[in-house]
C-alpha angles and dihedrals in degrees: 000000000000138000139209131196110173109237098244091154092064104033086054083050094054092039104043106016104034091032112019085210096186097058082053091046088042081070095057118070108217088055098038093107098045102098131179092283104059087040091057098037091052086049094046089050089043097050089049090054087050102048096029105041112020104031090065085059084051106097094011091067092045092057090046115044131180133299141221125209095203097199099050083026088219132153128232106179116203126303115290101010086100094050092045090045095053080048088053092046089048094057110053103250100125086060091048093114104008124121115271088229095069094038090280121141090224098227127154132282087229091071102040085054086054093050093048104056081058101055091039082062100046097050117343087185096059096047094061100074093060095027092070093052096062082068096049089050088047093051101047087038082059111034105015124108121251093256092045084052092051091047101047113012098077094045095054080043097062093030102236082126137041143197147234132182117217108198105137133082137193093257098030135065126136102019108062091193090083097064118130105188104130122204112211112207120235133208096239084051100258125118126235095209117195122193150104119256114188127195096022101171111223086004099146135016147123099245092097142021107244139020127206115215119199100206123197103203135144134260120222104257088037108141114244114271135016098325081066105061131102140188130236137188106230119181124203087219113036116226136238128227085256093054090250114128122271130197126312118290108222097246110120148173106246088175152353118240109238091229128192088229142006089052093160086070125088100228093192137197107211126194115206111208110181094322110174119240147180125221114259104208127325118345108261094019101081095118085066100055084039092054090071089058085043096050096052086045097056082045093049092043087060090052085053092060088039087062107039081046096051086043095051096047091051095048084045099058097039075060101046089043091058104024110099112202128156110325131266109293074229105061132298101287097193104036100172087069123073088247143347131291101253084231084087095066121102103229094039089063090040080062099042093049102055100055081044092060100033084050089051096036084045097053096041087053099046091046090049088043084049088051094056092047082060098047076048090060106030124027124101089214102096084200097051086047095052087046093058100035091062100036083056086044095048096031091055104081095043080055087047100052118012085055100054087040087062100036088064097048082045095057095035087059089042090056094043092056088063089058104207091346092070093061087054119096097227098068103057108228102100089058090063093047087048097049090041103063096056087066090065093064115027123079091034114342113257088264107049078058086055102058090034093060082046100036106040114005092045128016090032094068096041080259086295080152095047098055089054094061087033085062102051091047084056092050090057097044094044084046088053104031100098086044102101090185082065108047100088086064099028099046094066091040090063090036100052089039080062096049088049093055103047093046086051084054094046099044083046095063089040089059094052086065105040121355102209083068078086088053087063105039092045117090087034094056101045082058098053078053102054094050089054077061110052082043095061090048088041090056101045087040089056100042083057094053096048080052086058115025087107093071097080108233110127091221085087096048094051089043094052084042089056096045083052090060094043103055083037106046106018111031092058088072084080086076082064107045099044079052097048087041097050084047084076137165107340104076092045098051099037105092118067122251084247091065097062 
């Protein structure tokens, strides 16, 4: 049976001692007043709720699933999340960060990310059904009207409501520019919007009243392809003048998708017949307005892995540190057992290390992240805000997919330290590997992450993004770089920084010629990224712990230990991947079609 604490200590270190996250928020105004306390009491409140509240629905929800009654095409998700979302809504959690003027409590991004992690360990599938609801209320906070934002915002805020957001078709994933929902005008200014949206994620179920779908159709004189979609607000429930609710809106769920993971979701396919909907933002530009939903999703899809990846790696050292198998080929090293916990083995801790490392660089990246959302959002400085603002823009799709990547190579070694056991239910642990590989495909495959880090958010601006981040990783090496206690860590940050530069320049001039060339650089190349990265947060989260190792608590001393295997044993994967990138188009395009 698994378990599940939620990791407070680190996530205070990184908080408090790697990002001294008050004396930042201190320079934002709405945030000025928030200090360590509050930050660790709501996380401490949080963690009890995750762990208390939503884990024991874990594997219980897995086993059960959803189901669908075909006739009243209603949705009753598994035993007890009802009941834990209406305690989550009690208490506050969906108006953690959202803004007071809606209801919200105006807290930082920084903190829901926290609690979220959390929650995303405890029961993915769960989260899901509030989580998507966070994206809905960010892109009608940016791009509703002010009547759309009356009638929608509080209640997302509070929770009595959530959101979806129906983008795919049968025929159509990936490339938005194939949908064929059409929005019909209407004289009083709403939309009839006729379709079918498949995989809608939380798109239809009893745990609120209400759900708020965020709809991308067509109108009638749309152009063909992505410049001719809009976006519309569709609720399940239309609603009156008053706010109360009014009669059924024909959107309905035809069927439930039979998934590998996430089985506690109701992943829906909803047939619009005729729903009545209001414009979100400017016709034709609905991918625009929806990008803001998109965007948090891809972040949130990131914080998924970093939870099923924090929660493998616990259940899987509480295994290695009881499970006695063979002795040491050293020598027994507990000879008063019968034989050794397998926890002395070499390849056990290699396992276990590096879900250990890709779970705490992946949450000091997603709080700082996090941090710079809020700078986006809050400070007074224009320049701060457009730093920010890029570094998040160009930093998503390496959460996105470096992260679930991760995550998946993380929960895969977590299972395999249990041996059988592992495959079996009981345990937990196939359930994770099962949940985790979803997150590297929905909300934009890994690779379109991929070409969208080396297409856009790179090579389109001549790597003006890039250099941001590249600058902040220099300041650091050229802080540190007399510092002989750091070299073993810095030395490979500035090396591999080089290496970075010169394989964007290259890929760039590659692309000039062909631009597939990009196509076949790309995933190899996020994930040299993201390991510049984790490097960068490695290597700031290990000069903190030399500065403290005296101190006697032995959090320091695991944390530099761990900093140690990753630069040893995970960044070296880099030499690999630049070799594999500059490899380029050739071997991929060589042999005909007919061969395959």
């Amino acid at each position: 049976m698994a378990t599940y604490t939620p990791p407070l200590r680190d996530m205070q270190f990184v908080l408090h001692e790697l990002l001294n996250v008050t004396d930042e928020l201190k320079l934002l105004p709405p945030h000025a007043e928030v200090d360590a306390d509050t930050i660790n009491a709501v996380l401490e409140e949080g963690g009890k709720f995750a762990a208390g509240v939503v884990f024991p629905l874990n594997r219980s929800g897995d086993e059960e699933g959803c189901t669908l009654d075909k006739n009243t095409h209603e949705v009753t998700p598994p035993k007890g999340f009802k009941q834990a979302y209406q305690q989550y809504v009690e208490g506050g959690w969906p108006a953690l960060s959202c803004d007071p003027a809606f209801g919200g409590q105006g807290l930082p991004i920084v903190l829901n990310q926290c609690f979220y992690e959390m929650l995303n360990s405890a029961n993915q599938a769960w989260t899901m059904y509030p989580g998507l609801s966070h994206g809905a209320y960010e892109a009608l906070h940016a791009h509703g009207t002010d009547a759309q934002k009356k009638t929608y915002l509080p209640k997302l805020t509070s929770g009595e409501w959530t959101g979806t957001m129906c983008l795919t078709e049968p025929h159509c994933g990936t490339d938005l520019g194939l949908l064929r929902t059409k929005a019909e005008p209407q004289a009083d200014g709403t939309y009839k919007i006729t379709g079918q949206k498949i995989f809608i994620s939380a798109g239809e179920h009893d745990m609120a009243e209400n759900i708020v779908h965020l709809v991308l159709a067509r109108l009638p004189d749309a152009p063909a392809g992505s410049k001719g979609i809009s976006l519309f607000v569709v609720p399940k429930f239309n609603v009156n003048a008053d706010g109360s609710l009014g009669d059924r809106n024909p959107i309905f769920c035809t069927g439930l998708e039979h998934k590998m993971g996430i089985h506690g979701n109701a992943t829906c396919q909803l047939s619009l017949e005729g729903a009545v909907g209001t414009l979100v933002g400017e016709p034709n530009k609905g991918l625009q307005a929806m990008f803001v939903m998109m965007n948090a999703a891809r972040l949130g899809v990131g914080n998924q892995s970093l939870g099923l990846t924090e929660v493998a790696y616990q259940n899987a050292v509480a295994y290695a540190k009881d499970r006695m198998q063979m002795r040491a080929l050293s020598g027994p090293k507990n000879p008063e057992l019968p034989a050794d916990k397998i926890i002395v083995h070499p390849d056990v801790r290699k396992m276990l290390l590096t879900a250990r490392a890709y779970a705490e660089g992946g949450r000091a990246f997603a709080i700082w992240t996090a941090l710079q959302i809020d700078k986006e959002l809050s400070s007074d400085d224009a320049d701060e805000r457009k730093d920010a603002a890029d570094l998040v823009a160009l930093l998503t799709p390496i959460i996105k997919a470096f992260i679930t990547d991760n995550a998946w190579i993380a929960t895969s070694h977590c299972m395999q330290v249990f041996g059988g056991h592992g495959y079996i239910r009981e345990w937990g642990m196939e359930q994770y590997v099962r949940d985790a590989r979803i997150n590297m495909i929905y909300e934009g495959t890994n690779t379109v992450q991929s070409l969208d880090l080396l297409g856009r958010k790179v090579l389109a601006d001549n790597g003006a993004k890039l250099k941001k981040f590249g600058k902040l990783v220099a300041a650091f090496v050229e802080e540190e770089g007399v510092n002989e206690a750091m070299q073993e860590f810095v030395n490979p940050l500035a090396d591999l920084g080089d290496k970075v530069t010169k394989l964007t320049t290259e890929l760039g001039m590659k692309a000039f010629g062909n631009a597939d060339e990009v196509g076949a650089a790309a995933v190899d190349y996020l994930r040299v990224c993201g390991h510049l990265v984790f490097a960068y947060f490695w290597a700031r989260m290990a000069k903190v712990a030399l500065e403290k190792q005296g101190s006697g608590d032995a959090f320091y001393k695991a944390k530099l230990a761990t900093a140690r295997f990753y630069f040893a044993k995970l960044l070296p994967e880099t030499a690999g991947l630049i070799r594999s990138a500059r490899a380029g188009l050739a071997p991929l395009m060589e042999m005909e079609e007919a061969l395959f």
